[in-house]
C-alpha positions, 0 to 999 in steps of 0.5 A, spaced: 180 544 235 180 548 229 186 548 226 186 555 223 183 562 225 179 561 218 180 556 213 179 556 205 180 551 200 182 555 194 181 549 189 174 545 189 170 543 184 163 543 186 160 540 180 160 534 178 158 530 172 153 524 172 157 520 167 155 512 170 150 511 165 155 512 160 161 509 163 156 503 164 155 502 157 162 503 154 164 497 160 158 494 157 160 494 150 167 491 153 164 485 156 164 488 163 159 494 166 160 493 174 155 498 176 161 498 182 166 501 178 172 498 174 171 503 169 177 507 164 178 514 167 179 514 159 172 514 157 170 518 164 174 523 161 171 522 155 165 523 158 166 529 163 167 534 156 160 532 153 156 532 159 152 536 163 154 538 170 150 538 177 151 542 183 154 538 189 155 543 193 150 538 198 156 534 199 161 539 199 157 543 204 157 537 208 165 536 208 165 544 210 162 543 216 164 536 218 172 539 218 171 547 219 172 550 212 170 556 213 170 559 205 171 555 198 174 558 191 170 555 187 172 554 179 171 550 173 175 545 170 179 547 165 178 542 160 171 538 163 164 539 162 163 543 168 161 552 167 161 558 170 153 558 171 153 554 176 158 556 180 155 564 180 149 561 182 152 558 188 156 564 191 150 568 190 146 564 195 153 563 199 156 569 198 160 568 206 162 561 204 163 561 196 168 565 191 168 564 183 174 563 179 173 563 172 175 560 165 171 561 158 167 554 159 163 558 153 168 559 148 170 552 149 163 549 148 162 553 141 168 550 139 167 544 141 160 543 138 163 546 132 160 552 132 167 557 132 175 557 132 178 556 138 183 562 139 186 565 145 183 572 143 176 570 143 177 566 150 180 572 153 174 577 150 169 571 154 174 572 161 173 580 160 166 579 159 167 575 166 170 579 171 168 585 169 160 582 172 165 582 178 162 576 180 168 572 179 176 573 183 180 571 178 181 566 172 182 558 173 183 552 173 189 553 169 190 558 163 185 557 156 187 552 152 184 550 145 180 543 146 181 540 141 188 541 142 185 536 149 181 532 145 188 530 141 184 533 135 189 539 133 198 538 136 200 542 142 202 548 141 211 550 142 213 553 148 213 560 144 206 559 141 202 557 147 207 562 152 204 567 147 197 565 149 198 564 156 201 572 156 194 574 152 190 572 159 196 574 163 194 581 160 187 579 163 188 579 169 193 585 169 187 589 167 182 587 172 187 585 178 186 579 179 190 572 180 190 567 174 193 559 175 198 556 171 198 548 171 202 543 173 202 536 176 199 531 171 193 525 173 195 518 172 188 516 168 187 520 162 192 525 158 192 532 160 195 534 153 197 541 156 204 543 155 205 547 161 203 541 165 209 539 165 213 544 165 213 548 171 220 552 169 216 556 164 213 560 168 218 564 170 218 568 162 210 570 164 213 572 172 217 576 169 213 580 164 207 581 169 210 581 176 204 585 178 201 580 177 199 574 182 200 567 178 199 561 183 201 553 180 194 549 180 196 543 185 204 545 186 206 540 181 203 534 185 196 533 181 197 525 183 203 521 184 210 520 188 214 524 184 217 531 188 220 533 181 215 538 178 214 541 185 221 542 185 221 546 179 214 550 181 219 552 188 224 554 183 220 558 181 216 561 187 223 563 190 225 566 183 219 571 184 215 574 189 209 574 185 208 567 184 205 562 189 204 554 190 197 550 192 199 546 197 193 541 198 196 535 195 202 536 198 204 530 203 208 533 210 216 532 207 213 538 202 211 543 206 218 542 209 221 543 202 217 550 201 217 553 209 225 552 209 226 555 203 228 562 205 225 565 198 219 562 199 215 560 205 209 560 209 206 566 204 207 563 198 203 557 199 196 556 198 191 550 202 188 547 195 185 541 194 181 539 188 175 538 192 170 534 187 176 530 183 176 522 182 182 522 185 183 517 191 189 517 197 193 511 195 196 508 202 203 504 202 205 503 209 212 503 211 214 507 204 215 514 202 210 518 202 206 513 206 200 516 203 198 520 197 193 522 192 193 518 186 189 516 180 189 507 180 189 506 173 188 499 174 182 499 179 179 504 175 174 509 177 171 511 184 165 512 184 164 515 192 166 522 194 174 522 196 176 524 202 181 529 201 180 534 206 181 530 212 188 526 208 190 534 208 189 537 215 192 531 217 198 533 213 198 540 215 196 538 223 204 534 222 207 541 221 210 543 228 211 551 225 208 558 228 200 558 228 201 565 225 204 561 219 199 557 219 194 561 219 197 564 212 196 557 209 190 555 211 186 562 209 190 568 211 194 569 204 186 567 200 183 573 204 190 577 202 190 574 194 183 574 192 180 581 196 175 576 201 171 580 206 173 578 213 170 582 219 176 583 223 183 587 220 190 585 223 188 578 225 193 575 219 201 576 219 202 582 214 206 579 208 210 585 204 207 587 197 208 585 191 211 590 187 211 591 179 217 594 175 217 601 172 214 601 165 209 595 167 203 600 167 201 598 174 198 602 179 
C-alpha cells in the first residue's frame, strides 16, 4: 500500500558527477586505485566542485516508480558542481513530477574560475534573475555562500557577517515569496566550512526579522551521524516560529517522535527530504541506538552505487503509529502548501493556519 495520498521528496539531487577517473588517479598516486572504491571523500569533494555534472534522473526515475513518489523538488548542491541548467531542464520535460529550487551556480563558478569577487549582493542579483523566469519554487540547497570560504581559501565569516549575508538572500526570497533553506547537519567525510551548519540557533534572529517568510533546516540537523544535538536546536527553533520548518528524511523513527510531541511543532512543520543522489550510505549496528543511520564511512571510503535512502526512510516513516492525515502532511501535503505545487484535487491535506507576517514587514 502507498503510503501517502501524494509523496514529494522535497531534497534530491538529480545530478551527479563523474569524478571516478579523477578518484582513480588520486589513489593511484597514493599506491591504491581499486577501481571498487576505497577513495577519500576528500578528493570526491575535491572533485565535484571542478567537474561537470550528468543528468541522473534515469535512476531517480526508477526509484520514483519503484517506491510511489509522486513528485521531487530538485535543486543544486550548495557547494559542489552541480547547476541550474540541468535542473530546469528536467522539469521542463516533467513538469507534473519535478519542481526547482535555485542557488547562484553561476556567480559561484566565476568566482571560482577567478573571473570575480564573490560577494552576497552579486549571488542574490543572480537568485533575482532565477525566480523571476518562474522556473524555480524557492532558493536551496542552503543560503549563498563565498566558495572560497568552502575551499578554505578565505576565513569563515563571524556570526554578525554571515547573518548579515543570509538576511540579503532572506530579502530574496520575501520578495518574490518563495521558501529559502538554511543548513544544518554536518557529512563525516569532507568539511562543510559553512558556520551556520553548526549552528542551528541562528535561525532564530532571521525567523524573527522575516516571519513572512518560509525558512526550512536543510536535513533537520541530521546530515550523517547519530548525534540528536543539532535537530534539537532546529525543533527549538521550529517551536520558537511558525514560519520555520524541518526536513525530516533523514530522520531515524525516535525523531519523528521528538517533533510530533512537541506542541509547537507537529506534523505541519516537517518536511520528507531525503538528499536523493548524496554518497551517503545507511550504516547498520544492531542491538544499538539508532539501530540504523545515514552516515558517510570515512574508513571504507566512497560508495560507488546509488544508495537507497528512499526505501531506509519509508521504513522510518511507515513505524509511526499516527493519523493518516498527518501523515499525509509530511509526506507531500505541507510540499504542495509551502512550494504552490499544482494538484488536481482541494481539500484533500489537513488545513494548517497561515503564516502571518508583523505589521511593518511589508508583507502582503
Amino acid at each position: 500500500m502507498k503510503m501517502g495520498r501524494f509523496i514529494v521528496d522535497t531534497h534530491v539531487h538529480s545530478q551527479r558527477i563523474a569524478a571516478g577517473a579523477t578518484l582513480r588517479q588520486k589513489s593511484g598516486a597514493a599506491g591504491g586505485g581499486d577501481a571498487s572504491g576505497g577513495y577519500k571523500y576528500t578528493d570526491l569533494a575535491e572533485a565535484l566542485r571542478v567537474l561537470e555534472p550528468y543528468d541522473n534522473s534515469e535512476r531517480l526515475m526508477y526509484d520514483m516508480q519503484a517506491y510511489d513518489v509522486d513528485m521531487c523538488i530538485i535543486r543544486p548542491s550548495m557547494s559542489l558542481g552541480m547547476n541550474n541548467e540541468l535542473n530546469v531542464q528536467l522539469v521542463d520535460r516533467y513538469p507534473d513530477k519535478f519542481a526547482a529550487l535555485c542557488n547562484p551556480r553561476g556567480t559561484f563558478a566565476k568566482v571560482m574560475r577567478g573571473e570575480m569577487e564573490w560577494t552576497i549582493d552579486a549571488a542574490c542579483r543572480e537568485l533575482d534573475d532565477l525566480l523571476r523566469t518562474k522556473k524555480f519554487v524557492g532558493i536551496g540547497e542552503g543560503m549563498p555562500i563565498d566558495p572560497m570560504v568552502l575551499e578554505g581559501k578565505k576565513p569563515q565569516p563571524s556570526r554578525e557577517e554571515r547573518i548579515a549575508q543570509m538576511s540579503v538572500a532572506m530579502d530574496v526570497a520575501r520578495e518574490h515569496k518563495v521558501p529559502i533553506y538554511f543548513h544544518t547537519g554536518h557529512t563525516m567525510g569532507y568539511v562543510l566550512r559553512m558556520p551556520e551548519t553548526l549552528q542551528p540557533l541562528w535561525a532564530h534572529e532571521l525567523a524573527d526579522n522575516y516571519p513572512d517568510v518560509p525558512l526550512i533546516f536543510d536535513h533537520g540537523g541530521i546530515q550523517g551521524g547519530w548525534w540528536e544535538h543539532f535537530t534539537d536546536q532546529c525543533l527549538h527553533v521550529a517551536g520558537a516560529h511558525d514560519n520555520v520548518y524541518l526536513e525530516c528524511g533523514y530522520w531515524w523513527t525516535e525523531l519523528y517522535d521528538k517533533a510530533l510531541n512537541d506542541p509547537n511543532v507537529g506534523a505541519e512543520k516537517l518536511l520528507w527530504g531525503t538528499d536523493w543522489g548524496a554518497s551517503i550510505p545507511i550504516y547498520g549496528q544492531r542491538g544499538r541506538h539508532p539501530a540504523t543511520y545515514p552516515v558517510q564511512l570515512r574508513k571504507q571510503g566512497v560508495v560507488t552505487h546509488q544508495v537507497d535512502c528512499w526505501g531506509w526512510s519509508l521504513k522510518q516513516v511507515s513505524r509511526l503509529d499516527i493519523p493518516q492525515d498527518d501523515l499525509n502532511l509530511i509526506l507531500g501535503g505541507n510540499a504542495v502548501r509551502l512550494f504552490k505545487l499544482k494538484f488536481p484535487l482541494t481539500r484533500m491535506f489537513k488545513p494548517v493556519p497561515a503564516v502571518k507576517s508583523r505589521p511593518g514587514t511589508g508583507c502582503c
